[in-house]
Each structure stands twice: as structure tokens, then as C-alpha cells.
C-alpha positions in Angstrom: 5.3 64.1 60.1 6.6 60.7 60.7 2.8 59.7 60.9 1.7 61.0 57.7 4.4 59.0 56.0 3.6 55.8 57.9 -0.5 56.4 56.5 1.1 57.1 53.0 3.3 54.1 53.3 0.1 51.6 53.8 -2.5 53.3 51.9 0.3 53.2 49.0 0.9 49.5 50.0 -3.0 48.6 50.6 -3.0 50.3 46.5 -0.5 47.7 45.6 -1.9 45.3 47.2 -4.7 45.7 45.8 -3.4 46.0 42.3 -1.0 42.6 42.8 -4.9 41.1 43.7 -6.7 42.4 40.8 -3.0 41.6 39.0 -3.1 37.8 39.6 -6.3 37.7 39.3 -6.9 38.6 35.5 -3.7 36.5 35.6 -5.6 33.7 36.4 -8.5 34.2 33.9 -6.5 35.2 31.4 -4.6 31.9 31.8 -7.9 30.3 32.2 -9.2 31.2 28.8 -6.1 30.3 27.1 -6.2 26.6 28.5 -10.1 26.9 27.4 -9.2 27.6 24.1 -6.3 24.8 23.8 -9.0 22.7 25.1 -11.6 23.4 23.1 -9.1 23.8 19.8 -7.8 20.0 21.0 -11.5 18.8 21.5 -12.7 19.9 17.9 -9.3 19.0 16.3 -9.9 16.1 12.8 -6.5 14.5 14.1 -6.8 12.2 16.8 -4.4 13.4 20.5 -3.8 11.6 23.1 -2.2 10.3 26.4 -1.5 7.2 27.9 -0.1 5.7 30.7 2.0 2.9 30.5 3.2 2.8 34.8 2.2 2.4 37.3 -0.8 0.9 34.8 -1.3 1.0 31.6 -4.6 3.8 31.3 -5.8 6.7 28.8 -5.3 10.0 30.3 -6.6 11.8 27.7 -8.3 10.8 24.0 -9.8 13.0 21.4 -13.0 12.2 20.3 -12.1 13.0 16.8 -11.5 8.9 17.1 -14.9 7.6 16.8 -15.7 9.8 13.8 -13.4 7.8 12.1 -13.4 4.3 14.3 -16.9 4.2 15.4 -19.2 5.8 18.5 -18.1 4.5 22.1 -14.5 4.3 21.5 -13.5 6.7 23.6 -15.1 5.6 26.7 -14.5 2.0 25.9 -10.7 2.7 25.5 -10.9 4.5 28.7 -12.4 1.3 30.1 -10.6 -1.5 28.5 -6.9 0.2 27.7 -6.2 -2.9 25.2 -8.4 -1.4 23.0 -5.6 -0.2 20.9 -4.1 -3.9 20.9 -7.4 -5.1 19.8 -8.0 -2.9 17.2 -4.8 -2.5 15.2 -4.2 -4.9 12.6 -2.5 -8.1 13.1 0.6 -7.3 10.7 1.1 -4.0 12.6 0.8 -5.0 15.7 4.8 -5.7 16.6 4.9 -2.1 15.6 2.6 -1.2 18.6 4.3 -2.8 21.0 7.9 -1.5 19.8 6.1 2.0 20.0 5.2 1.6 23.7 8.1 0.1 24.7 10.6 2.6 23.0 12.1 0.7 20.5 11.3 2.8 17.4 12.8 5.8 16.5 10.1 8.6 17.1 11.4 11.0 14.7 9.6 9.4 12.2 6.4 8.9 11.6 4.6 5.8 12.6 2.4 4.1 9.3 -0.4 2.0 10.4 -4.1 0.8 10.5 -7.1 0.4 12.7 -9.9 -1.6 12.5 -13.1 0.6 12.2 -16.7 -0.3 13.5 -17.5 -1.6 10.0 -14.8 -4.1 10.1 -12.7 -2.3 7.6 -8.6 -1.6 8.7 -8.1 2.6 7.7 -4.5 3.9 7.0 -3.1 6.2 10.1 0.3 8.4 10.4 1.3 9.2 13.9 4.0 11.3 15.6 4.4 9.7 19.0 6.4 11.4 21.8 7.5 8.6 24.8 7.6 10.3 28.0 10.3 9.5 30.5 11.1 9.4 33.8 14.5 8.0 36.1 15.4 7.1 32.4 12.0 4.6 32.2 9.3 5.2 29.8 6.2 5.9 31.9 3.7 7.6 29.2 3.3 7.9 25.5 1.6 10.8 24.3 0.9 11.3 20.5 -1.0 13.2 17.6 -2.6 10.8 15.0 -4.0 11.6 11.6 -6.1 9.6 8.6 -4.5 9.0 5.7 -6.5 6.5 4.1 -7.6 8.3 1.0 -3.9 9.3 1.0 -2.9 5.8 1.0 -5.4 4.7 -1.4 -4.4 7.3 -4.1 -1.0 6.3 -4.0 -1.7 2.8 -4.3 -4.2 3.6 -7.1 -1.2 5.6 -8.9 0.9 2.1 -8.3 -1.5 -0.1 -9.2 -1.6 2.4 -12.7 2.1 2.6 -13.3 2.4 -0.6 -12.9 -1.1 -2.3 -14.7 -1.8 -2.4 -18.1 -5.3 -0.9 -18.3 -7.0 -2.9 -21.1 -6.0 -6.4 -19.2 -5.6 -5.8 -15.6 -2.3 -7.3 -15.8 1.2 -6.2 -15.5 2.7 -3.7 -17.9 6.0 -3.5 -19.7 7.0 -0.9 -17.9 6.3 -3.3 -14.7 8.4 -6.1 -16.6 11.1 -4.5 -17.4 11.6 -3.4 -13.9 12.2 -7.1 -13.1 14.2 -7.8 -16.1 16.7 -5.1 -14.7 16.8 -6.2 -11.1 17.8 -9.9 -12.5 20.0 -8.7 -15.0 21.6 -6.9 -12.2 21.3 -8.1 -8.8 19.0 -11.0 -8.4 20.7 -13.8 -9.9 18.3 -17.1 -10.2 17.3 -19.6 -12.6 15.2 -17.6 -15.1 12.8 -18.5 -17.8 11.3 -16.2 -20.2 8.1 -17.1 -22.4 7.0 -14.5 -25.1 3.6 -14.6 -26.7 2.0 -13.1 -29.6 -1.6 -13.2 -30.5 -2.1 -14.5 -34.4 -4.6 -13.1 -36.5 -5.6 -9.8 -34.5 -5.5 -7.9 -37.4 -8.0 -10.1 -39.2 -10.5 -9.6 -36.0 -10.0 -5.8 -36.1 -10.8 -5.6 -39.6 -13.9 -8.3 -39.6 -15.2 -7.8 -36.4 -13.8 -4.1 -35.1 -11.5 -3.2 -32.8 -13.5 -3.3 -29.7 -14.0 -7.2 -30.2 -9.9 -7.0 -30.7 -9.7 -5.9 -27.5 -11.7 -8.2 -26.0 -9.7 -11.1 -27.7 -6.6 -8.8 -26.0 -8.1 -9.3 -22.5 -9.6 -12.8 -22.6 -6.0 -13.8 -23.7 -4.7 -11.6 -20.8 -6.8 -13.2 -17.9 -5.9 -16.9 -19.7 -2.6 -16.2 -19.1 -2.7 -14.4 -15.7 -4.1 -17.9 -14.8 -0.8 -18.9 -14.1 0.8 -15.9 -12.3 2.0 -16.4 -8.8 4.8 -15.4 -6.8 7.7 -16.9 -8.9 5.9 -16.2 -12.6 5.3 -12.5 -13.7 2.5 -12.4 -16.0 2.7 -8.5 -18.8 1.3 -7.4 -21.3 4.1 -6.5 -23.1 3.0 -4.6 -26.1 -0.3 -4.4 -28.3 -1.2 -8.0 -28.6 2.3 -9.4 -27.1 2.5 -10.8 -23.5 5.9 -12.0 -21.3 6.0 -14.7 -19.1 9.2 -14.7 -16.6 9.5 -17.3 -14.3 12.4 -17.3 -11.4 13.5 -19.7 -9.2 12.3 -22.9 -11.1 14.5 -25.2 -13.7 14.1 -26.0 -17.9 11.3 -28.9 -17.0 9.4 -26.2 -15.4 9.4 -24.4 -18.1 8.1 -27.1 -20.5 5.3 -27.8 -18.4 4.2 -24.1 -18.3 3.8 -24.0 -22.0 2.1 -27.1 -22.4 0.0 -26.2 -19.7 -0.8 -23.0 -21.2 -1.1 -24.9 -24.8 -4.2 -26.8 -22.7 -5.7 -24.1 -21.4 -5.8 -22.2 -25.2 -7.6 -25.3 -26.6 -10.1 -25.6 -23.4 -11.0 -22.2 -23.7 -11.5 -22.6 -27.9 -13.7 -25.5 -27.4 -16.2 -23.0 -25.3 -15.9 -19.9 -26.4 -18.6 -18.9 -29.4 -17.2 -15.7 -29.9 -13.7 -16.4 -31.0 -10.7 -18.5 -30.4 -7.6 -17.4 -29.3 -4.5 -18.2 -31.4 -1.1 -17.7 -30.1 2.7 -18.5 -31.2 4.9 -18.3 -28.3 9.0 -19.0 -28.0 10.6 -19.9 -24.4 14.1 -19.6 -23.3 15.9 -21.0 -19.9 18.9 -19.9 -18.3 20.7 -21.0 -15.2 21.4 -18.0 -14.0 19.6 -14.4 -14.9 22.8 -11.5 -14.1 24.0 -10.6 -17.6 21.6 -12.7 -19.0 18.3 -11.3 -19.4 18.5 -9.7 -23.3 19.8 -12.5 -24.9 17.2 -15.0 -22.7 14.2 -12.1 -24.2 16.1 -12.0 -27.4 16.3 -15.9 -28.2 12.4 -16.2 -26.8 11.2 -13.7 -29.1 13.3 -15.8 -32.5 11.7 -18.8 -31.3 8.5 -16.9 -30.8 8.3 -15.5 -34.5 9.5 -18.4 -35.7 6.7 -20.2 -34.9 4.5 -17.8 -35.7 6.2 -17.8 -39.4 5.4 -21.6 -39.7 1.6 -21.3 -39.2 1.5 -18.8 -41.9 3.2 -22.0 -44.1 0.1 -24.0 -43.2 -3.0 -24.1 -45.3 -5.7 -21.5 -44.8 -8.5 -23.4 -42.7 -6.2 -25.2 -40.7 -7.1 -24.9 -36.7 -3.2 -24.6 -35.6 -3.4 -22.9 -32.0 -0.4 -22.3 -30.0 
């Protein structure tokens, strides 16, 4: 009796033996196919993964080759090859942000902003969510998913460059003026200058001419004037044939000069243009300092400004009295 159950015992355990082998064994291929799949999901993926070593040496362990559909062919065996490549490729005013990223000094809960030079020479927009991996407290690896924004990035500059533009012109808008008004009514206190300007006889050229030739007299006036726009003087078109000059950070003689400057330009443009000359009143204003200041400075410009305009219509008809 004691036999039988000994040949039960092992043919039961050979069973389960067997069973644990067969077990393990779709076990195996089951986990087999899953890493397959991850694989082949990573490999087809439009964002671009990867991994890279940064000890002992600094080395790719892994890149997607979603990369050189948007960099250019090669790159992923020439990163593999050269692991600089990224250093290379980035552009120069993001590249303190590539070397904070691999040396942990950003904060990789957010996402990282910035752009690659492309095969064609051309720098597209990226996002990235970078993980740093660790180890004894030391970052050894950075592994990280990256994705193309640059038609993101372009529309959003595009909706910018619309709230901000005046569309006829291609210059500021008043909404765009304003903007600065307020911050140096309110918090950016410099010298300030404001220069208003108001095209004279428009309406005459709408009613003779059209109003498509009024526009053009709108935007040649527009680009005269943007001729002097830099970092300290805001050029706008303000309104339908008005435009705003403010100037920061420079004194009353400053001022002066800009008008007489622009008084120069007005009558070198006249003396070429066949179509039609520009005409223009304009009043300026100067203030020490803008906080609190800034609707009385547009206020007093715009007096001056129609008062000029009021005198021209004092002066004979025929009489060539630009700016």
C-alpha cells in the first residue's frame, strides 16, 4: 500500500512538474510578447523616447527613431556615435537649459520648452518631460519622452503677433499701446515721451481717389514711421489714420530730435513719391517720470496735436504745409 502511494506521490508531482514547466513557460512568452509590443508601440511612437547615460560616460542607451523624421536621417546612429550631438544641435540660447537638465538643476515636474536644429538648418519647437535617474544620491542617467510642438508654437505666436499687430500696417495696435501705457502709468516709472500723429486730408483721398488708395496712404505712413521704432520707441497705429509714438528712457532733447527727424523723413518721402504725399500734424509731450503720468502726457500730445492740425486748415488752400 505504502508503494502505491509513493507512485501516486511522483506521478502527481512529475504532473506538477510538468504543469509548473509548461506554467513558466507561457509565462515567459507571454511576457515576451508584451515587451514586443512595448517595443514595437515605443519604436513606431511620433514622440521622440529616450535614454542616456551620463556615468560612468556619457552614451545613448536607447533613441527613438521618430527623431530623424523630424531632425533629419542618420541621427540616431550619429547620436549613438558622437553623444554631443544633442549639445550640438540645440540652439545656442537654450543650451544653459540643457546642461541644467543633465545636471539636475531644473525642476522636472515641468515641462522642458526648447529647440533643435533640423537637417535643413531650421531650429523646431520641442516639449519634454525628463525623468533624471539616480543612484547613491548621484544622477547617473536621464531618460525622457520628447514631443513637436512647432506648429503649436507658431500658432500661438501667430495669435500674438495678431493681438498685438495692426493688420493694415504691420505695426503695433492700440490695444498693444495701451498695454504699455498701463505698465508705465503703474509700475515702470522712466522718462517718457509721447508723440501723437494724425494724417491730414484722408478723407479727401478716400473721396477722390477711393479708399483702397486711403489705405495705402495709411500703411506708407505706417512703415515711415516704424522707421524709427527700436527698443526704447513703441511705434501704433492708434486708430483709423492716428499713430502714437512713446519713447522711454530718453530726455525732452530727445524728443525734439525725433520729430524733426520724422518732419525730414515726411518731406524726403514727398519729394519721391508720384502717387501722393503724406501730410501729418503731430503734438509731443515729455515727462520726467511716467507713474501717474501717462493720461495727461497722451492728453496734452493730442491738444497740441489738433492744434496744429487746426492751423493748417487757417492756411490758404494750395499751400504744401506738411508736418
Amino acid at each position: 500500500m505504502e508503494c502505491i502511494y509513493l507512485l501516486v506521490g511522483l506521478l502527481l508531482g512529475a504532473v506538477g512538474l510538468q504543469i509548473y514547466k509548461l506554467t513558466i513557460k507561457a509565462t515567459v512568452k507571454e511576457r515576451w510578447a508584451n515587451e514586443k509590443r512595448i517595443y514595437n508601440l515605443v519604436e513606431s511612437s511620433k514622440d521622440i523616447i529616450y535614454y542616456y547615460d551620463l556615468k560612468p560616460e556619457k552614451k545613448f542607451r536607447y533613441l527613438s527613431p521618430s527623431i530623424e523624421k523630424v531632425l533629419g536621417a542618420g541621427l540616431v546612429e550619429e547620436s549613438y556615435k558622437n553623444p554631443n550631438t544633442p549639445i550640438e544641435l540645440i540652439h545656442p540660447d537654450d543650451h544653459e537649459l540643457l546642461l541644467k537638465k543633465l545636471s539636475g538643476q531644473l525642476d522636472y515636474n515641468k515641462p522642458i520648452i526648447q529647440r533643435w536644429k533640423n537637417a535643413q538648418g531650421e531650429y523646431i519647437h520641442f516639449e519634454e518631460y525628463a525623468t533624471p535617474i539616480y543612484e547613491n544620491g548621484e544622477i547617473v542617467a536621464i531618460q525622457g519622452i520628447i514631443r513637436n510642438i512647432d506648429e503649436k508654437v507658431k500658432m500661438q505666436q501667430d495669435l500674438e503677433y495678431r493681438i498685438s499687430h495692426d493688420s493694415l500696417t504691420g505695426i503695433y495696435n492700440r490695444n498693444y499701446f495701451d498695454t504699455k501705457m498701463e505698465k508705465f502709468n503703474k509700475t515702470n516709472d522712466s522718462e517718457v515721451a509721447i508723440i501723437l500723429c494724425d494724417l491730414d486730408e484722408l478723407k479727401q483721398i478716400n473721396d477722390t481717389l477711393g479708399h483702397r488708395s486711403g489705405d495705402l496712404l495709411i500703411k506708407e505712413a505706417g512703415q515711415l514711421l516704424n522707421q524709427f521704432s527700436n527698443q526704447e520707441t513703441t511705434v501704433a497705429r492708434i486708430g483709423g489714420d492716428e499713430f502714437a509714438i512713446l519713447i522711454n528712457g530718453e530726455g525732452s532733447q530727445r524728443t525734439e530730435k525725433l520729430v524733426s527727424d520724422i518732419k525730414q523723413a515726411v518731406e524726403d518721402y514727398n519729394q519721391t513719391s508720384e502717387a501722393f504725399h503724406i501730410k501729418v500734424s503731430m503734438g509731443a509731450t515729455y515727462s520726467p517720470t511716467s507713474i501717474g503720468n501717462m493720461s495727461k502726457l497722451f492728453v496734452t500730445a493730442d491738444a497740441k496735436m489738433y492744434k496744429e492740425k487746426n492751423k493748417k486748415k487757417e492756411v490758404a488752400n494750395g499751400c504744401h504745409y506738411t508736418i
